[in-house]
N, C-alpha and C positions, 0 to 999 in steps of 0.2 A: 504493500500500500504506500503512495508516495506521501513524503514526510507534510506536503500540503494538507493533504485530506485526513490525514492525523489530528492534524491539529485544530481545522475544523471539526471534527469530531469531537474534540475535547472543549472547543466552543460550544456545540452543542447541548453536553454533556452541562455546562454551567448555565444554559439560558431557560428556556423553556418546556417542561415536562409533562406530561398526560400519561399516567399509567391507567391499561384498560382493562379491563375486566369481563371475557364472554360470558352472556348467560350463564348466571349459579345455580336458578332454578330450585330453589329450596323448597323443601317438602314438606308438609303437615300432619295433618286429623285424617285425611284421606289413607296415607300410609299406616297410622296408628290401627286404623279399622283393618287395612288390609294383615298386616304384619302384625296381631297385639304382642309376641313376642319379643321380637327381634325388632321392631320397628324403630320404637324409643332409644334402643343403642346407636342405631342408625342414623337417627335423627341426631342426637349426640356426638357421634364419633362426625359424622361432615358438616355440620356448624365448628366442630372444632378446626375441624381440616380445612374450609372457605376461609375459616376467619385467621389461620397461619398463613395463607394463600395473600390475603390480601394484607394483612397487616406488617409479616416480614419484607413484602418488597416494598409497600411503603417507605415502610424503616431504609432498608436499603437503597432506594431510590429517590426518598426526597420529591417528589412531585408536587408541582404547583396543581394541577387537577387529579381529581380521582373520577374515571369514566367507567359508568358500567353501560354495556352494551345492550340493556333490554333483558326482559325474562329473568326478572329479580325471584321469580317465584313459580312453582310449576305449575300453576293452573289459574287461570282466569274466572272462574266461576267460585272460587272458597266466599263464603259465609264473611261477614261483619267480622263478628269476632275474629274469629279465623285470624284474619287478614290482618289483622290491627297485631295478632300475635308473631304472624311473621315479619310484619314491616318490625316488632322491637328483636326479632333475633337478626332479620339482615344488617338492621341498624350495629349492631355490636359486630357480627359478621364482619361488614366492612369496616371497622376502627372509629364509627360515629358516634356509638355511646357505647357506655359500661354494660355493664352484666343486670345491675337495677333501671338502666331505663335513662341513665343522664348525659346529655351532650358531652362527649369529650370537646375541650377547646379545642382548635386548628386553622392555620391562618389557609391550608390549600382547601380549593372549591370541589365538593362533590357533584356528580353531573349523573345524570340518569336518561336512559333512553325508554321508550316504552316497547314494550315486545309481546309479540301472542299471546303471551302468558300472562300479561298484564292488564292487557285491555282489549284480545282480542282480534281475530281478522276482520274484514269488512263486513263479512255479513254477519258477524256476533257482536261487533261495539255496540254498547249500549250507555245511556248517558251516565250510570251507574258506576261504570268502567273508568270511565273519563274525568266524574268528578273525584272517585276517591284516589285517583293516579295522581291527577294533578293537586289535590291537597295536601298529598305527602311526601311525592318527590319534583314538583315543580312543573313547571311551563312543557308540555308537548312541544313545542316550537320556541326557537329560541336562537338567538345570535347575538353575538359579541365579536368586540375588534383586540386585537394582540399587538404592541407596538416591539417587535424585535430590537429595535435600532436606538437604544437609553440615548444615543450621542447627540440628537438633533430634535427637537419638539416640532418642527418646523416642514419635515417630511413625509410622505406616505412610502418611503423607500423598503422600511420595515414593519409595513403593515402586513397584516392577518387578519379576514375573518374568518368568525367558526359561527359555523349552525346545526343545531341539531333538528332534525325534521322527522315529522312523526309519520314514520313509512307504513304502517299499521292500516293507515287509511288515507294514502294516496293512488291507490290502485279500487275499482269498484267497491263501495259500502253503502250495506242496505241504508241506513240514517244518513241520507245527505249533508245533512248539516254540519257532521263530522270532517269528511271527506273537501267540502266548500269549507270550510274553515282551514283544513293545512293549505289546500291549494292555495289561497287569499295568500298565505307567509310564502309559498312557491313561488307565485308570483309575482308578487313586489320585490323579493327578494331578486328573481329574474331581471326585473325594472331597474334595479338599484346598480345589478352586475354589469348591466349595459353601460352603466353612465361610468363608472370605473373598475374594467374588467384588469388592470395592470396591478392588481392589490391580490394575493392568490386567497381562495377560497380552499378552509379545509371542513368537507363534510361529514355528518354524523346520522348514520341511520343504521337500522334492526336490519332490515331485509337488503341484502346485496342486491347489485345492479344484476340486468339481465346478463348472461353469456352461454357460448355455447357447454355444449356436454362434453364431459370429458376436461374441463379446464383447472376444473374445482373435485371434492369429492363427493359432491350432494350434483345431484341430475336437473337439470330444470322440473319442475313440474307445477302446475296448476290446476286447482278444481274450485268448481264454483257451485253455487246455489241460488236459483234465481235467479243469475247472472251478478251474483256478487259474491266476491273472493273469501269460501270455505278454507283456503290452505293454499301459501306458495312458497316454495324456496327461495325466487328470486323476482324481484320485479318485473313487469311487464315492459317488452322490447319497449312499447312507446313512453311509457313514465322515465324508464334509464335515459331514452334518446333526448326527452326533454330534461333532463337534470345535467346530462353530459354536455349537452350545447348550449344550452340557456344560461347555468347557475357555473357551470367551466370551472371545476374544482380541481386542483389543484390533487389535492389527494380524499379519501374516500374511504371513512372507517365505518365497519358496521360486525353482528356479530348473526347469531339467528343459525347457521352452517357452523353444526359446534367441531369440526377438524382441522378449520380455521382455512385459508385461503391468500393467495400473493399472485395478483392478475393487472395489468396496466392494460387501459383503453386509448388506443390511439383516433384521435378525430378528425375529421376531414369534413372542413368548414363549406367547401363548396363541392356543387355537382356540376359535371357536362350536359347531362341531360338530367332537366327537372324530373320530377315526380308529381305528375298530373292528378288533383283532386276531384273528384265528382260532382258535377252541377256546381260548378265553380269556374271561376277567369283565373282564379289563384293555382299555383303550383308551391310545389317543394323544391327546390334547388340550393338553399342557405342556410344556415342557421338562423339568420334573423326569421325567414320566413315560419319555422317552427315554430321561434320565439314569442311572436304576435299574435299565435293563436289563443283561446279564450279554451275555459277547461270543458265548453261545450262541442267547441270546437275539435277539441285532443280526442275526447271522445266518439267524435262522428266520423273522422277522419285515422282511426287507429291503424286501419291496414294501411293506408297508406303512408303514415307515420312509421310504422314495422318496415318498409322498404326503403322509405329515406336512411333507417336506423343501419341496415345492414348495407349499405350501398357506403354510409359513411363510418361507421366504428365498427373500430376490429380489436376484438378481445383478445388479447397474449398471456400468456404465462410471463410473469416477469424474470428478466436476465439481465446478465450486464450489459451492458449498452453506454457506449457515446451519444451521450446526450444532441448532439451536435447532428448525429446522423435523422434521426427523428424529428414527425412535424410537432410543429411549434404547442399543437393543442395537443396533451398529454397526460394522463389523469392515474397515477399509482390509486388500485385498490386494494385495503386491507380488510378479509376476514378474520376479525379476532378469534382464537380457539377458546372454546369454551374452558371455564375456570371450576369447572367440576372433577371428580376424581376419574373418573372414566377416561377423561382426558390429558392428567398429570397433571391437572394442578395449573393452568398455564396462565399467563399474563403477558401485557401486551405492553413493553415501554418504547412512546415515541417521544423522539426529541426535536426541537427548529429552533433556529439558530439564524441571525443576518451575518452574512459575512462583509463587512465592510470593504475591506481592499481587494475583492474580485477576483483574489489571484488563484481561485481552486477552478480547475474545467472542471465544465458540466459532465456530468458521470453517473449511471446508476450503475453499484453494486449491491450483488445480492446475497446471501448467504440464508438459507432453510427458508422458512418465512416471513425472516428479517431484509432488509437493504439498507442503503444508505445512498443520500441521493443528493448529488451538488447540483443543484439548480441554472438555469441562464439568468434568472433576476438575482442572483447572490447568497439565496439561502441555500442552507445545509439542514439536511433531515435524514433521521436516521428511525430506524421500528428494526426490535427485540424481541424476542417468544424467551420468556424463562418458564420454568418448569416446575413445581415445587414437588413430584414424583406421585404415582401411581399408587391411586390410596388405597386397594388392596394389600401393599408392598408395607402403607403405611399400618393398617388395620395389622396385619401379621407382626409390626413389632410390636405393636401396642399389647395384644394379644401377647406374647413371651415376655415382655416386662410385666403384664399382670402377674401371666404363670410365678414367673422368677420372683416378684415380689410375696407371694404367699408359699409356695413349697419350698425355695433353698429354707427357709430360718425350718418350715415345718422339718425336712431333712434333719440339719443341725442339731435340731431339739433330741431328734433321736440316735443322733450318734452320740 
């Protein structure tokens, strides 16, 4: 690695941090019934294990954010009570409060996304959903600006913004209201990137963008009810194609695919030959042309949108790459791997960083699926998968320290 990109690295390293966290998925009353034995252990031993999970790399890693990826809990449907009883175990879970229920101090921001398990796909969001999501862990949509660059107040050189967007019900849902409400933040949000698209956008969503099979370890799939979205892996060609050109994110974290995932989409802003719309004068040939459409419009026009999509983005396996060689519109996506035991325990540390004196080429390398990526606008960004191991591996010691704590003395006694 040349001694430049070290050292950015090590920039990185001291600026800005977001440790991520896939789907935990915590279990309740449902299991108790299923399991009355063995359940309560269960339950015990991976609240233990989540909250090693999240609280060592904390410790470790210093994060100005703490991100969880959605599906804080595994079902959507638990009871009042219920619910209340696992928002105060995830709360301890992830290092926000003690063991009785009390806010620990901390100056870094915890962030939350909403996920199936939280509130539901489109045809199950219910307003029930919605208000107790957003009473306890905050805003479904949201955004804020990051200024990298401390040296100059006077600049947008080292700006960033982040948005978190509630992908749950951006794709078909029975309750309009729901669905018209994220789009409203989609598309202002859209409106705003236009007027200063040179600022990079980093986004936050549940449900990965569309791609093909075979990219990832989860298949595409989709089913519907009524014609609103029962269950999907990944978004619909046309909502990715609108979020890729419109909102031009920079990079793309989401979780939902708990094997986790490392895929860049390459964009291509214009066509040779349009994309003809039906009982229309209008065409697809642009990005701006997607962009002006109205969410009535996204919808009426889907197929044809699915053909702009695949005419212009092409989903890769990400690799190292000269940056230099690639077009200009470029979008790293990270699927978080989930932070349950089934999965080892995994976490997600990403770093950005403004490199002032420009002197690092643009470069993406990659390693498992982690990279590190020098920008053409001057930033450096890096994303880490750590591991905290395989909680059966962990149950089995735990298990021989109980043993050894009760029979070696029992042994002893009788020698």
């Amino acid at each position: 690695m040349p001694r430049s990109l070290r050292q950015a690295i090590q920039r990185v390293e001291s600026t800005v941090r977001f440790n991520l966290y896939g789907d935990p998925q915590i279990e309740g009353d449902a299991k108790l019934k299923r399991e009355p034995t063995t359940g309560k252990y269960d339950l015990l031993v991976n609240d233990y294990y989540l909250h090693h999970v999240y609280t060592s790399t904390i410790s470790a890693f210093q994060p100005h954010y703490v991100v969880t990826m959605g599906d804080m809990f595994s079902n959507q449907w638990v009871k009042k009570d219920e619910y209340y009883r696992r928002i105060a175990r995830f709360k301890w879970i992830a290092g926000q409060a003690d063991k009785s229920g009390a806010p620990i101090a901390s100056s870094r921001l915890y962030m939350h996304l909403a996920g199936n398990h939280d509130i539901g796909y489109g045809d199950e969001t219910r307003s029930y959903h919605i208000n107790r999501y957003t009473n306890n862990f905050g805003p479904l949509n949201q955004e804020w600006t990051i200024d990298l660059d401390q040296h100059s107040s006077q600049s947008t050189n080292g700006m960033h913004r982040i948005a978190i967007i509630n992908a749950m019900n951006l794709d078909r849902t029975r309750e309009a209201q729901f669905r018209n409400t994220t789009w409203e933040f989609v598309l202002k949000l859209a409106a705003e990137r236009a007027l200063g698209p040179e600022i990079p956008l980093v986004l936050f969503l549940h449900v990965p963008l569309s791609k093909p099979d075979g990219l990832c370890a989860t298949s595409p799939e989709t089913r519907h009810k009524d014609g609103f979205v029962k269950y999907q892996d990944y978004l619909s060609p046309a909502t990715s194609a609108y979020l890729l050109h419109c909102l031009a994110p920079s990079l793309v974290f989401n979780g939902h695919d708990h094997d986790g995932c490392l895929s860049m989409h390459q964009i291509e802003r214009n066509l040779e030959q349009p994309v003809t719309l039906p009982n229309s004068t209008r065409t697809l040939q642009k990005s701006d042309d997607l962009c002006r459409m109205s969410l009535d419009e996204l919808d009426r026009y889907q197929a044809e949108i699915e053909t702009f999509a695949r005419k212009t983005l092409t989903a890769v396996a990400a690799a190292a790459t000269d940056m230099s060689r690639l077009p200009s519109s470029l979008a790293m996506e990270v699927t978080v791997r989930s932070a349950m035991g089934a999965y080892g325990g995994a976490a997600g540390i990403f770093d950005m960083a403004y490199d002032r004196s420009g002197t690092v080429q643009p470069r993406l390398s990659t390693h498992g699926r982690g990279f590190t990526l020098a920008s053409r606008n001057k930033f450096q960004y890096r994303y880490r998968e750590v591991q905290f191991g395989n909680h059966l591996i962990i149950r089995a010691l735990l298990i021989i320290d109980i043993l050894s704590a009760v029979l070696v003395p029992a042994v002893l006694l009788l020698v």
